[in-house]
PDBQT receptor file of N, H, CA, C and O in Angstrom, charges set to zero:
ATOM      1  N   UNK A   1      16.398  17.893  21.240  1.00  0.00    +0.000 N 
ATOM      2  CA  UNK A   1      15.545  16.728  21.263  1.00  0.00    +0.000 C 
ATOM      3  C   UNK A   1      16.366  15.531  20.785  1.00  0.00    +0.000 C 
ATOM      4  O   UNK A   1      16.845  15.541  19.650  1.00  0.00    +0.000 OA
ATOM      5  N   UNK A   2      16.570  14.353  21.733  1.00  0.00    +0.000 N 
ATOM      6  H   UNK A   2      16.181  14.344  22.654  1.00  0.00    +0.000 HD
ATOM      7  CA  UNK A   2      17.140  13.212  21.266  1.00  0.00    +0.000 C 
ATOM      8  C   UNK A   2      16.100  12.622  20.313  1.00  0.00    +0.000 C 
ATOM      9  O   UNK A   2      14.887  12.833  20.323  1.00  0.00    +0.000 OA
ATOM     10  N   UNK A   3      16.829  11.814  19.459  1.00  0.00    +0.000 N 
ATOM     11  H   UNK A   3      17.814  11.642  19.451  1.00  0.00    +0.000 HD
ATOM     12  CA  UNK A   3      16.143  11.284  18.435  1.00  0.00    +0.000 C 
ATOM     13  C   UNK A   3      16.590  10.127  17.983  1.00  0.00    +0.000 C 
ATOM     14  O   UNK A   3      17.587  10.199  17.264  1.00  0.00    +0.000 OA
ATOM     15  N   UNK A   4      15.957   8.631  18.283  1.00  0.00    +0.000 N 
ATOM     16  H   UNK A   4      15.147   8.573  18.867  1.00  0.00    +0.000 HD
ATOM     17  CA  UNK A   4      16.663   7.053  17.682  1.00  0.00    +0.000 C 
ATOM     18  C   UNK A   4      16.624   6.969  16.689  1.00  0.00    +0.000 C 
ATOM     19  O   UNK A   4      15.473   6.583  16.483  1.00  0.00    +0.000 OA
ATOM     20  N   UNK A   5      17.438   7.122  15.149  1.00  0.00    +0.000 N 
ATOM     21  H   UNK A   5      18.372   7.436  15.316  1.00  0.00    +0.000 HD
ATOM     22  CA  UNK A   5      17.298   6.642  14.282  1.00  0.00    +0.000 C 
ATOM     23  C   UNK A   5      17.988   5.226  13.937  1.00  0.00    +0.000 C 
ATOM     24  O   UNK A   5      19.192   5.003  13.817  1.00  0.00    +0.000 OA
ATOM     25  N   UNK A   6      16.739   4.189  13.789  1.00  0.00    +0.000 N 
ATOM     26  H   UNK A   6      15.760   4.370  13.886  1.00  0.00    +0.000 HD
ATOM     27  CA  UNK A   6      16.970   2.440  13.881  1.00  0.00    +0.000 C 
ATOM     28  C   UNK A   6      17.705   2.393  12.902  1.00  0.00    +0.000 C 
ATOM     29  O   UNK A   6      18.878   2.041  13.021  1.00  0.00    +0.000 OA
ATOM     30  N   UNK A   7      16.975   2.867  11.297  1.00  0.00    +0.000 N 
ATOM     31  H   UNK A   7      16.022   3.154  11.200  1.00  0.00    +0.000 HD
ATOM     32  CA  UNK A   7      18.454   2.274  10.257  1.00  0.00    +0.000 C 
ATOM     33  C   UNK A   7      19.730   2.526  10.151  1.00  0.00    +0.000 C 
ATOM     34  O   UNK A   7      20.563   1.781   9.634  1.00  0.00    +0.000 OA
ATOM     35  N   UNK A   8      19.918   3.584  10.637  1.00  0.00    +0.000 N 
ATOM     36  H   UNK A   8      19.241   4.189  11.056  1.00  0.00    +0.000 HD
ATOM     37  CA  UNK A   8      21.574   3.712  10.863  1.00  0.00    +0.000 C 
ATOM     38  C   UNK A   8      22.188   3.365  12.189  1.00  0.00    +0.000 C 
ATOM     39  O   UNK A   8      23.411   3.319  12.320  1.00  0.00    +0.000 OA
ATOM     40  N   UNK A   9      21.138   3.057  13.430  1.00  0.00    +0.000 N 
ATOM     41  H   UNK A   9      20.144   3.095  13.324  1.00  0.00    +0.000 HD
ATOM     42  CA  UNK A   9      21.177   2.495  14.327  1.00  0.00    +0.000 C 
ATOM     43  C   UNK A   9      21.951   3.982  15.422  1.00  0.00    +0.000 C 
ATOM     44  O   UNK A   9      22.613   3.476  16.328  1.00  0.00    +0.000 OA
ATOM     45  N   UNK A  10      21.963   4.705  15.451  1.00  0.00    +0.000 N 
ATOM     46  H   UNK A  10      21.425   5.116  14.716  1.00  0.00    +0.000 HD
ATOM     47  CA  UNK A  10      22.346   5.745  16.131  1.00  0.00    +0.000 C 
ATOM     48  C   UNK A  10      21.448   6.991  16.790  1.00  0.00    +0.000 C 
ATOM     49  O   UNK A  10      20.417   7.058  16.122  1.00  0.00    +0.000 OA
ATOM     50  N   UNK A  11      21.441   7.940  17.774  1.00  0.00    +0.000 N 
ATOM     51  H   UNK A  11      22.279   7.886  18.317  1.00  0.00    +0.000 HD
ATOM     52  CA  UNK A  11      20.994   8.640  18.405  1.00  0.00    +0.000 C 
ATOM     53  C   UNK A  11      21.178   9.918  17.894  1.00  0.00    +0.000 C 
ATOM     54  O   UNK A  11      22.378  10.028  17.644  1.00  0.00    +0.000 OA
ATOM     55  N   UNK A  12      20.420  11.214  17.540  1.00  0.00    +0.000 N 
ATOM     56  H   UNK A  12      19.445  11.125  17.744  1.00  0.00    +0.000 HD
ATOM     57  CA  UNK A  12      20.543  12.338  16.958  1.00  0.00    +0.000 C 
ATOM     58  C   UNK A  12      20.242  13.459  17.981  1.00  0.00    +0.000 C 
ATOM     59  O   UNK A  12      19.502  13.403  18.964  1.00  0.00    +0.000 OA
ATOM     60  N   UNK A  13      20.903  14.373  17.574  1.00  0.00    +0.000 N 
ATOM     61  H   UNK A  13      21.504  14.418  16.776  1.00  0.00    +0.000 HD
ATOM     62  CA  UNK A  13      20.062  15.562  18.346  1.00  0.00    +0.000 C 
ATOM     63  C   UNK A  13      20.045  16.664  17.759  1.00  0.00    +0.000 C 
ATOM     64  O   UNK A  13      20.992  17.354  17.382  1.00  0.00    +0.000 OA
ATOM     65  N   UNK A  14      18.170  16.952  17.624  1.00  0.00    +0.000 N 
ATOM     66  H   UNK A  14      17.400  16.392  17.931  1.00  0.00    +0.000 HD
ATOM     67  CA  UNK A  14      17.619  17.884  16.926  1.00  0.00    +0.000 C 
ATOM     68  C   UNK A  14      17.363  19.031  17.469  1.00  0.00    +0.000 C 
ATOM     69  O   UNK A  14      16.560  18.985  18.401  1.00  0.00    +0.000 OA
ATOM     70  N   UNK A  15      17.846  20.202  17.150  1.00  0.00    +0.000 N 
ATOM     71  H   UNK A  15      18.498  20.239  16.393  1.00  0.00    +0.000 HD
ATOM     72  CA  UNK A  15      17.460  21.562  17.949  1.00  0.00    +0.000 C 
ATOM     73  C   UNK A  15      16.592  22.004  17.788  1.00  0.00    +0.000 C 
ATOM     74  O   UNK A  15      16.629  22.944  16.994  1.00  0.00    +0.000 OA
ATOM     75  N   UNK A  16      15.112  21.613  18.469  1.00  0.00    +0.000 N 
ATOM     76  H   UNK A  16      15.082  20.849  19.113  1.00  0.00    +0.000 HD
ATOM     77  CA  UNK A  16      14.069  22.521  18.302  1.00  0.00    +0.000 C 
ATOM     78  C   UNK A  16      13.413  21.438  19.730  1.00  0.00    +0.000 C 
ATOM     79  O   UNK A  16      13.601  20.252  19.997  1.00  0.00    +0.000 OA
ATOM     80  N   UNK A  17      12.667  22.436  20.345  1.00  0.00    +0.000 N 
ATOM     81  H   UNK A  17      12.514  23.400  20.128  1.00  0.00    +0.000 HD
ATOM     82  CA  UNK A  17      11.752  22.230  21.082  1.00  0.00    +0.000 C 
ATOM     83  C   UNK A  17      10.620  21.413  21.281  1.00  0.00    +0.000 C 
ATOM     84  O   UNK A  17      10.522  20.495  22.096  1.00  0.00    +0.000 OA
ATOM     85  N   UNK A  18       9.386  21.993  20.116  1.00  0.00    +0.000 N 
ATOM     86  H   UNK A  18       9.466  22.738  19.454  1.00  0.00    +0.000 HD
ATOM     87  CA  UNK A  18       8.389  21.411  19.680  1.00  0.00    +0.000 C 
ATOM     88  C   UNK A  18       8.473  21.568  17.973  1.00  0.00    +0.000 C 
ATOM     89  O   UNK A  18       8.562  22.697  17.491  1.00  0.00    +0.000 OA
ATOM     90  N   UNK A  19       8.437  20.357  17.097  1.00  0.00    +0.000 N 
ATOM     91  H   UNK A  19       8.365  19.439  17.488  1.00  0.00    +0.000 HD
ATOM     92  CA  UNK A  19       7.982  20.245  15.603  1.00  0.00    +0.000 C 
ATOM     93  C   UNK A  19       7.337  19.156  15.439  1.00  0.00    +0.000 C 
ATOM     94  O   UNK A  19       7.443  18.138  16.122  1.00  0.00    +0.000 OA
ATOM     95  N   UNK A  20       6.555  19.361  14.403  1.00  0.00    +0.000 N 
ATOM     96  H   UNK A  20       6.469  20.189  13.848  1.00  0.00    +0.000 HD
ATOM     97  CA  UNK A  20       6.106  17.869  14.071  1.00  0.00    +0.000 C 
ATOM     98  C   UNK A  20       6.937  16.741  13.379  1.00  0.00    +0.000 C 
ATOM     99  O   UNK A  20       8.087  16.744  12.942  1.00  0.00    +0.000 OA
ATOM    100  N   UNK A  21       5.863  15.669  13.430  1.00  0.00    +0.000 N 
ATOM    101  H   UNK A  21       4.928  15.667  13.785  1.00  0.00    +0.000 HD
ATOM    102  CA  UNK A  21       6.477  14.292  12.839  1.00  0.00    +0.000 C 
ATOM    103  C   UNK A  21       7.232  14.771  11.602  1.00  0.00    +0.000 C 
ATOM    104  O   UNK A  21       8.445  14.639  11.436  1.00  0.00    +0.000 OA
ATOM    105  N   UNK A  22       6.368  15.348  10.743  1.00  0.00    +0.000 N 
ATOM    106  H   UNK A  22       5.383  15.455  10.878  1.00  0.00    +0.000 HD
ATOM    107  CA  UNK A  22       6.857  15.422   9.018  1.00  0.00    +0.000 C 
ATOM    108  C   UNK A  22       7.996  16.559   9.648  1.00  0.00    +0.000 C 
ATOM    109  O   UNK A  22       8.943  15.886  10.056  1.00  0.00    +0.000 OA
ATOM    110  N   UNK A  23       8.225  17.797   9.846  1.00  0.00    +0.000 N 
ATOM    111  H   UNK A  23       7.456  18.344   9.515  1.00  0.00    +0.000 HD
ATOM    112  CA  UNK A  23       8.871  18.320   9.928  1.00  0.00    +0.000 C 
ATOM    113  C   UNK A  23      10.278  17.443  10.131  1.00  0.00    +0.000 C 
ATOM    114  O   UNK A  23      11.035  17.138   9.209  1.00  0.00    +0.000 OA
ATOM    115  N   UNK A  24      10.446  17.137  11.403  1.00  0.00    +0.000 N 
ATOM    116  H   UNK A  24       9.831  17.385  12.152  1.00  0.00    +0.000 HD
ATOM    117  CA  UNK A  24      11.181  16.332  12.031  1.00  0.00    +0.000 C 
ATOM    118  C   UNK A  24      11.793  15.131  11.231  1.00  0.00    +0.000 C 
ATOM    119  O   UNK A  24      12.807  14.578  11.658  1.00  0.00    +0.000 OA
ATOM    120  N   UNK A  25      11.170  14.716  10.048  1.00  0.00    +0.000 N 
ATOM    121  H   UNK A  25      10.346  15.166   9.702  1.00  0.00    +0.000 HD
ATOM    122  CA  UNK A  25      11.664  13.340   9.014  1.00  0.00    +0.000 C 
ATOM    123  C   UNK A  25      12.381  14.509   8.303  1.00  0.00    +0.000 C 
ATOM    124  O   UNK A  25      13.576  14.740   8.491  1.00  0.00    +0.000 OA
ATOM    125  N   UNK A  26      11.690  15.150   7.575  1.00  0.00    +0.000 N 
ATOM    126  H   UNK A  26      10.720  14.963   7.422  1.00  0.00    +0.000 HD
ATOM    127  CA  UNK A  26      12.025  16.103   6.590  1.00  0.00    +0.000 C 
ATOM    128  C   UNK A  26      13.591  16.739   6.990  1.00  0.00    +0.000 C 
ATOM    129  O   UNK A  26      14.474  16.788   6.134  1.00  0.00    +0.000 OA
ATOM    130  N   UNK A  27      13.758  17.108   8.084  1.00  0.00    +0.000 N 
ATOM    131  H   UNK A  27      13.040  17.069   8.779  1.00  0.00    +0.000 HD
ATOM    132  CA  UNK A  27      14.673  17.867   9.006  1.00  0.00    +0.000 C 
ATOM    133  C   UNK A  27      15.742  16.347   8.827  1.00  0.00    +0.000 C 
ATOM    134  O   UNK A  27      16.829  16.650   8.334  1.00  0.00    +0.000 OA
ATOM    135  N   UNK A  28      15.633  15.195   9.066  1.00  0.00    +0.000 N 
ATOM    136  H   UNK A  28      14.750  14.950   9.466  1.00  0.00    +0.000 HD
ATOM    137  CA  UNK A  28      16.855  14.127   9.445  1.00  0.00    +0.000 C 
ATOM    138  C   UNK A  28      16.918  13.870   7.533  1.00  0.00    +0.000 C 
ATOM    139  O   UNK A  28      17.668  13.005   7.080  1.00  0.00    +0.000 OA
ATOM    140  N   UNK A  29      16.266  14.515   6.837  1.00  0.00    +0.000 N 
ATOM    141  H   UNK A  29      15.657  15.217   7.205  1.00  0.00    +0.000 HD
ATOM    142  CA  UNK A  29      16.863  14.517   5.369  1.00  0.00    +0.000 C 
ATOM    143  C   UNK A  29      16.113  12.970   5.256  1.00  0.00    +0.000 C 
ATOM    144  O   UNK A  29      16.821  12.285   4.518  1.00  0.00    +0.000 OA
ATOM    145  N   UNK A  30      14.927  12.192   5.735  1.00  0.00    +0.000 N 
ATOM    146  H   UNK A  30      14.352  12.748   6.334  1.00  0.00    +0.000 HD
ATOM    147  CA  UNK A  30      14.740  11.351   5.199  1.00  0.00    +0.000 C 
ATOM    148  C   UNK A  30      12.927  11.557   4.641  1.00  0.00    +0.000 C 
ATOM    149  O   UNK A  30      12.283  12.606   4.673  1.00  0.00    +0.000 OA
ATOM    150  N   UNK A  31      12.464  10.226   4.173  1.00  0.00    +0.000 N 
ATOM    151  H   UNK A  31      12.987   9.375   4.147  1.00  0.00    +0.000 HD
ATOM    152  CA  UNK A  31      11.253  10.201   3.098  1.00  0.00    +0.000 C 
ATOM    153  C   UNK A  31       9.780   9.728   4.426  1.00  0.00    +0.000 C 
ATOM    154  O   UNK A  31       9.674   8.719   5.122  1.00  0.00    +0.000 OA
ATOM    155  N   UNK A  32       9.082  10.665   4.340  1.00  0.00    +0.000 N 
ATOM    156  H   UNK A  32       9.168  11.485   3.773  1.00  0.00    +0.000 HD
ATOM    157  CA  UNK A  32       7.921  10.051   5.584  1.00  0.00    +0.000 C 
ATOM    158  C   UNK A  32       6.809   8.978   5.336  1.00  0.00    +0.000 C 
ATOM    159  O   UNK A  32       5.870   8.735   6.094  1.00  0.00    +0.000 OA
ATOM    160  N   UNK A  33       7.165   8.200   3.775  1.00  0.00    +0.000 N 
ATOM    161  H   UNK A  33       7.927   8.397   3.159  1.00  0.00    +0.000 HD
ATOM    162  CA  UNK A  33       6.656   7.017   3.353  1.00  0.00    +0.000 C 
ATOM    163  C   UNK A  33       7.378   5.670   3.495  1.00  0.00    +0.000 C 
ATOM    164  O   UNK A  33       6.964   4.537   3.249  1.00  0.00    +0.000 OA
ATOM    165  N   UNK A  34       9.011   6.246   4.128  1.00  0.00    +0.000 N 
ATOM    166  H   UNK A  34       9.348   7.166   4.327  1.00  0.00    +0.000 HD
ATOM    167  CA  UNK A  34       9.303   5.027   4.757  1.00  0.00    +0.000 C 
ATOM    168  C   UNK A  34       9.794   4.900   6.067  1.00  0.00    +0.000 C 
ATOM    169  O   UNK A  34      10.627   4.071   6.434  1.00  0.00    +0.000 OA
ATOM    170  N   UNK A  35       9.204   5.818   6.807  1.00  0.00    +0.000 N 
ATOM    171  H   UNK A  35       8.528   6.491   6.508  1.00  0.00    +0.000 HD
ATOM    172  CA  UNK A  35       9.317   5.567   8.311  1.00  0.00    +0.000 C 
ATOM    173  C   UNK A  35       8.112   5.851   9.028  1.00  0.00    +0.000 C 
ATOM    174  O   UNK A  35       7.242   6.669   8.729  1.00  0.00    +0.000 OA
ATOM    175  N   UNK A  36       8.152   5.256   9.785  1.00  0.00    +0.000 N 
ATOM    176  H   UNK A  36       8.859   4.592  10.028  1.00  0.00    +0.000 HD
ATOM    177  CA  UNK A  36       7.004   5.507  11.566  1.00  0.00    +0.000 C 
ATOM    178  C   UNK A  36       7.687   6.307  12.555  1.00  0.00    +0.000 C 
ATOM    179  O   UNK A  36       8.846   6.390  12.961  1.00  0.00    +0.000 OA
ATOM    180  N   UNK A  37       6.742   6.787  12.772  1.00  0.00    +0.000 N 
ATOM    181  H   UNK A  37       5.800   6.719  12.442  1.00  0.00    +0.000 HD
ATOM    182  CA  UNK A  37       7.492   7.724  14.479  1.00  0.00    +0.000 C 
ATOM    183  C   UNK A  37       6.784   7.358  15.075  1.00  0.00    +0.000 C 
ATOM    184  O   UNK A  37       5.567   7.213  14.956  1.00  0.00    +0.000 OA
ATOM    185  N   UNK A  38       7.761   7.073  16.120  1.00  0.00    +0.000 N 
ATOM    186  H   UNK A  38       8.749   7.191  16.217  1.00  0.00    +0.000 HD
ATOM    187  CA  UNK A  38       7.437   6.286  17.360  1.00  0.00    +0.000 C 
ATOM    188  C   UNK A  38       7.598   7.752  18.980  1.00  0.00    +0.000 C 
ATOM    189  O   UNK A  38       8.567   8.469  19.230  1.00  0.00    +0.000 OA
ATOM    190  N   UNK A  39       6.642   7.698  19.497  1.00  0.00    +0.000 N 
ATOM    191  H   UNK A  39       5.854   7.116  19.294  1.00  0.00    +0.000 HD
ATOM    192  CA  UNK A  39       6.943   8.680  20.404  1.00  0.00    +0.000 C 
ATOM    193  C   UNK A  39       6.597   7.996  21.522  1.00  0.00    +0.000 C 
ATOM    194  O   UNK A  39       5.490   7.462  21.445  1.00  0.00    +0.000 OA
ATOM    195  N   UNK A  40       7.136   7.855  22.446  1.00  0.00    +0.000 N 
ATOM    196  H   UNK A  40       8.035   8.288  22.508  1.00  0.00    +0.000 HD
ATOM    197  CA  UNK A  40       6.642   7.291  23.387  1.00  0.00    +0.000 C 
ATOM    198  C   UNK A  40       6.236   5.916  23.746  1.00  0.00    +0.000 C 
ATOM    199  O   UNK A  40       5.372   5.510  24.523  1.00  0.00    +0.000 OA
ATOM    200  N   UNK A  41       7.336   5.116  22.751  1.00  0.00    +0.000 N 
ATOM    201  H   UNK A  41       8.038   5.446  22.120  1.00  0.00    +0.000 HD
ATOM    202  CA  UNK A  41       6.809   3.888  22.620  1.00  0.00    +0.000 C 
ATOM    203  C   UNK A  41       4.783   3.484  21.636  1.00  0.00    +0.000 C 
ATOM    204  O   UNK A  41       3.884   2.646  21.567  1.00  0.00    +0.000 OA
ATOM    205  N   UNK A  42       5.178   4.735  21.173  1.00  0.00    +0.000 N 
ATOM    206  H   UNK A  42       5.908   5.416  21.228  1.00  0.00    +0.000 HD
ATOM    207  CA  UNK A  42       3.702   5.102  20.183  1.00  0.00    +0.000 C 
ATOM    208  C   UNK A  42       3.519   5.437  19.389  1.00  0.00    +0.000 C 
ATOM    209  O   UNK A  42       3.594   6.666  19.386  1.00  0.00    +0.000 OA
ATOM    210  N   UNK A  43       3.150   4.832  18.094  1.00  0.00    +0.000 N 
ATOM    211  H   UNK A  43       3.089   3.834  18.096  1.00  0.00    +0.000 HD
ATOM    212  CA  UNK A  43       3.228   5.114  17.078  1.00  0.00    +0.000 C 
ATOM    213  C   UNK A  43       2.296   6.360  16.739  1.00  0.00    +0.000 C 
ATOM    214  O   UNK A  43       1.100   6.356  17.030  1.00  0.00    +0.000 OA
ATOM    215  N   UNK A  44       2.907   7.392  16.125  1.00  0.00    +0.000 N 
ATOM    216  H   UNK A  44       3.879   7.395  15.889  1.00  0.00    +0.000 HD
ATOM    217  CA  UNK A  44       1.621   8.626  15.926  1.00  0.00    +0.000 C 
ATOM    218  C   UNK A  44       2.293   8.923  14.065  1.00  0.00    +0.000 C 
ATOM    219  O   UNK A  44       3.228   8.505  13.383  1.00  0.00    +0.000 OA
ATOM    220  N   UNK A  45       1.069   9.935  13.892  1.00  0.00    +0.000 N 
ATOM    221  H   UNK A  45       0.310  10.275  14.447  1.00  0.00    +0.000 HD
ATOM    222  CA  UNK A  45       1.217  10.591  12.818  1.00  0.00    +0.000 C 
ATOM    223  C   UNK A  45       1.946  11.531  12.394  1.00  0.00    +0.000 C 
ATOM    224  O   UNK A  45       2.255  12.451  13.151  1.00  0.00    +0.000 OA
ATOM    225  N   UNK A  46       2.298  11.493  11.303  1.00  0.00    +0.000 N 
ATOM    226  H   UNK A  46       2.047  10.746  10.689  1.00  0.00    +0.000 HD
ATOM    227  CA  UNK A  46       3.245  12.896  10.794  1.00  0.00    +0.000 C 
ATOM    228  C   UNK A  46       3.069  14.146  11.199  1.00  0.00    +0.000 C 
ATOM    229  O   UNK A  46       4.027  14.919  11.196  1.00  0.00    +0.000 OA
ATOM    230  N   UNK A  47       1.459  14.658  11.728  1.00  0.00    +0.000 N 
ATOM    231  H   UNK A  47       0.681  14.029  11.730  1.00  0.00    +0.000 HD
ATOM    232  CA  UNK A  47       0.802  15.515  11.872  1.00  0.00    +0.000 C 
ATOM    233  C   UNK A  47       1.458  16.138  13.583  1.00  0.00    +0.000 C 
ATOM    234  O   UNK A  47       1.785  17.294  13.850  1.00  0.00    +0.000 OA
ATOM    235  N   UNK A  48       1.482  14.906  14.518  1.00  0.00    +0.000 N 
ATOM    236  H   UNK A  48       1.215  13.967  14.301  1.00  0.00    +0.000 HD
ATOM    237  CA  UNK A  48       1.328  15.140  15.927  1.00  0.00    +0.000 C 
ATOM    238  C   UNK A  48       2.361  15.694  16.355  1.00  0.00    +0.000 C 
ATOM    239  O   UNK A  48       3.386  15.299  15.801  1.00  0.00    +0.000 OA
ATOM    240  N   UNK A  49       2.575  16.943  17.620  1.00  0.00    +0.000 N 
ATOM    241  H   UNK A  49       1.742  17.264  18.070  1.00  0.00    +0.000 HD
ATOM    242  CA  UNK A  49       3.472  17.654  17.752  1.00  0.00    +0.000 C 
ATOM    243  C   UNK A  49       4.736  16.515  18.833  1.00  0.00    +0.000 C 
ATOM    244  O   UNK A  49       4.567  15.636  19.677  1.00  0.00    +0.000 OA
ATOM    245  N   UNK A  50       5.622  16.991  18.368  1.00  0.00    +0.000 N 
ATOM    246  H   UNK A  50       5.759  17.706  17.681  1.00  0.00    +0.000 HD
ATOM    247  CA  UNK A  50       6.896  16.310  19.223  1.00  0.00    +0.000 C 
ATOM    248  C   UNK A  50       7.136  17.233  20.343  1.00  0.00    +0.000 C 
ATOM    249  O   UNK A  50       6.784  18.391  20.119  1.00  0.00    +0.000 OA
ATOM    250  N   UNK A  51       7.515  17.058  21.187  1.00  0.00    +0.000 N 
ATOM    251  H   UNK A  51       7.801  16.117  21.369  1.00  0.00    +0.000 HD
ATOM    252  CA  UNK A  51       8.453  17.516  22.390  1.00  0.00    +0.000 C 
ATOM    253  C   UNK A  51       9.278  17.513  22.927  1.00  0.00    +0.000 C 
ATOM    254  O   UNK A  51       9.392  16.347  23.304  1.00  0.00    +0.000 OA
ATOM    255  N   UNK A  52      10.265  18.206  23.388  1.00  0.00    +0.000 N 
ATOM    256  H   UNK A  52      10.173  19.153  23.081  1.00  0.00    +0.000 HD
ATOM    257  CA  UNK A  52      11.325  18.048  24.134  1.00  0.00    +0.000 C 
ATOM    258  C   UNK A  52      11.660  16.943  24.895  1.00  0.00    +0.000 C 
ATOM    259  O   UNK A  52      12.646  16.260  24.619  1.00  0.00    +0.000 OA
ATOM    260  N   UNK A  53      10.932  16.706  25.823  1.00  0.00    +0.000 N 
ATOM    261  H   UNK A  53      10.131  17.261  26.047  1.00  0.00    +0.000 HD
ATOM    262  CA  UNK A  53      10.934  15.643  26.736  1.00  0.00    +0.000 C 
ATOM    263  C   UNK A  53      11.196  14.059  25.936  1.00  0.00    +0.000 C 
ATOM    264  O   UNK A  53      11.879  13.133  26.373  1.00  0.00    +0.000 OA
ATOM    265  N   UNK A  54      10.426  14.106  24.662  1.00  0.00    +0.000 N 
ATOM    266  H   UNK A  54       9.871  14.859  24.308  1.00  0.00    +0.000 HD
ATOM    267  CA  UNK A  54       9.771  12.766  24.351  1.00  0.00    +0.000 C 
ATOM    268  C   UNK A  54      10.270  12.186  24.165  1.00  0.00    +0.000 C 
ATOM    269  O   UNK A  54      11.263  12.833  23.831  1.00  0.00    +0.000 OA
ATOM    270  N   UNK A  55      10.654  10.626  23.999  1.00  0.00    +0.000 N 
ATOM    271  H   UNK A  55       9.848  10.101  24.270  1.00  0.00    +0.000 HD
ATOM    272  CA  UNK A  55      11.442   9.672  23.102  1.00  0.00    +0.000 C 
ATOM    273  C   UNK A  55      10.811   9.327  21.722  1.00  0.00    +0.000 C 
ATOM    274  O   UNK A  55       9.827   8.795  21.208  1.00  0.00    +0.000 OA
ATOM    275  N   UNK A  56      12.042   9.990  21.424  1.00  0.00    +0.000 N 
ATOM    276  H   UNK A  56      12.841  10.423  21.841  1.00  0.00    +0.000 HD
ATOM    277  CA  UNK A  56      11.436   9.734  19.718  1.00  0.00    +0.000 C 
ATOM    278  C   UNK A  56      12.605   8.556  18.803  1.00  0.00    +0.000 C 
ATOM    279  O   UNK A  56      13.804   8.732  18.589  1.00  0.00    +0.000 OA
ATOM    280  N   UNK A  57      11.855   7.533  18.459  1.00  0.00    +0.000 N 
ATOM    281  H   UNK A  57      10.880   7.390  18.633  1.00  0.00    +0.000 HD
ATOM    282  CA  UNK A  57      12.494   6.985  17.413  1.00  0.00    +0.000 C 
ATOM    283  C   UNK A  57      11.688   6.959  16.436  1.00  0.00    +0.000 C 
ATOM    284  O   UNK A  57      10.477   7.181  16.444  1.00  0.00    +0.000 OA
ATOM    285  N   UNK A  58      12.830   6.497  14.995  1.00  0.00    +0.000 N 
ATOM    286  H   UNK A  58      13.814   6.317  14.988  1.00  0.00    +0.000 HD
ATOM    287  CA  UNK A  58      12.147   6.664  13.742  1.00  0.00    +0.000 C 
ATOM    288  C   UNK A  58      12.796   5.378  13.225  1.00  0.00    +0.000 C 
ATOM    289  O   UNK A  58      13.972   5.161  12.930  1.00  0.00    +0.000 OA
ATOM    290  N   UNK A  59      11.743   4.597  13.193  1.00  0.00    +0.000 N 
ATOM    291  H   UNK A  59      10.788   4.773  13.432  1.00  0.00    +0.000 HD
ATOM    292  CA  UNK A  59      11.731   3.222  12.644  1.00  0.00    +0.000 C 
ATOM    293  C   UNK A  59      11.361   3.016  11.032  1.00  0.00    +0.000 C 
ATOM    294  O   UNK A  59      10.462   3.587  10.414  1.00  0.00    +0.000 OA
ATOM    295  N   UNK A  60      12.531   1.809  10.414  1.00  0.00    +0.000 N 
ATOM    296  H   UNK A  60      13.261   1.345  10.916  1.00  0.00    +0.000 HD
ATOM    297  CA  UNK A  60      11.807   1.912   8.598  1.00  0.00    +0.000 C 
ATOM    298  C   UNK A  60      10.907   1.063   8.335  1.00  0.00    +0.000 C 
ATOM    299  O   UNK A  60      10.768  -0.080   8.770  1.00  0.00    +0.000 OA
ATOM    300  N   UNK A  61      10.309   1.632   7.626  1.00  0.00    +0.000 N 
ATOM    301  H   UNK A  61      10.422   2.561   7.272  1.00  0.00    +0.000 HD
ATOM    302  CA  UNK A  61       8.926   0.737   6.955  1.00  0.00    +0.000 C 
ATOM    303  C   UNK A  61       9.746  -0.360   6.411  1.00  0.00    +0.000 C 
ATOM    304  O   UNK A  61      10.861   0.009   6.043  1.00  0.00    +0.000 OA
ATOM    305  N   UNK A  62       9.475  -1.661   6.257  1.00  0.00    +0.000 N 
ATOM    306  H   UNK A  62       8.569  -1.961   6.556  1.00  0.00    +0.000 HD
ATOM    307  CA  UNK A  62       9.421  -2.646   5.638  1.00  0.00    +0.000 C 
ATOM    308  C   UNK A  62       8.277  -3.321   5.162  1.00  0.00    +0.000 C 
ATOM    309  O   UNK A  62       7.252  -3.583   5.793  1.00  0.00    +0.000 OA
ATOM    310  N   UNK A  63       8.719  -3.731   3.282  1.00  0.00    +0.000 N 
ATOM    311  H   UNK A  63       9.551  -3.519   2.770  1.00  0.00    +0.000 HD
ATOM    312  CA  UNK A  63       7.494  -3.661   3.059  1.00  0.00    +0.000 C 
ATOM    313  C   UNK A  63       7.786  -4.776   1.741  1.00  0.00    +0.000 C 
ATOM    314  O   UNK A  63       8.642  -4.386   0.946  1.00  0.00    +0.000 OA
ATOM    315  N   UNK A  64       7.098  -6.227   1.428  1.00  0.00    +0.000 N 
ATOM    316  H   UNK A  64       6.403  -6.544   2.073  1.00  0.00    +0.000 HD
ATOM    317  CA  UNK A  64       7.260  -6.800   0.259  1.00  0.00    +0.000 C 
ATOM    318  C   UNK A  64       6.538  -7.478  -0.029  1.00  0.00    +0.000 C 
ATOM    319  O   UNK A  64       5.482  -7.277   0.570  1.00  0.00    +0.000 OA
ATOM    320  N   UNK A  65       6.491  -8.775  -1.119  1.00  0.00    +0.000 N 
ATOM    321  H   UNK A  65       7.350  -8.938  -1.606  1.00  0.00    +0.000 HD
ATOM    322  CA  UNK A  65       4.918  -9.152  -1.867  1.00  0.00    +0.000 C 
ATOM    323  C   UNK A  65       5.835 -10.835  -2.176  1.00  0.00    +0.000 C 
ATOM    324  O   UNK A  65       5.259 -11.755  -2.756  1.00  0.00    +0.000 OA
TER     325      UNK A  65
């Protein structure tokens, strides 16, 4: 599964088929309170299953006061 990761600005590839969002953060060694997954040009939940096919990027939260 290709995978965009924006903050380091590079393309990954994850060996698994189908996992979820959290899996899938957890798996690139990062925190799922500071990113969005984007599948499909769509933002979904940690919960929703990924796929092979999909385009997945993982965009960082930005966040200040």
């Amino acid at each position: 599964m290709q995978v965009f990761i924006e903050r380091e600005k590079k393309n990954v590839v994850v060996d698994a088929d189908k996992i979820d969002g959290l899996m899938l953060v957890k798996q690139l060694g990062l925190l799922i309170g500071e990113v969005l997954i984007v599948r499909n040009n769509e933002i979904v939940t940690e919960d929703v299953l990924l796929e092979k096919g999909d385009e997945i990027k993982i965009l960082s939260v930005i966040s200040g006061g």
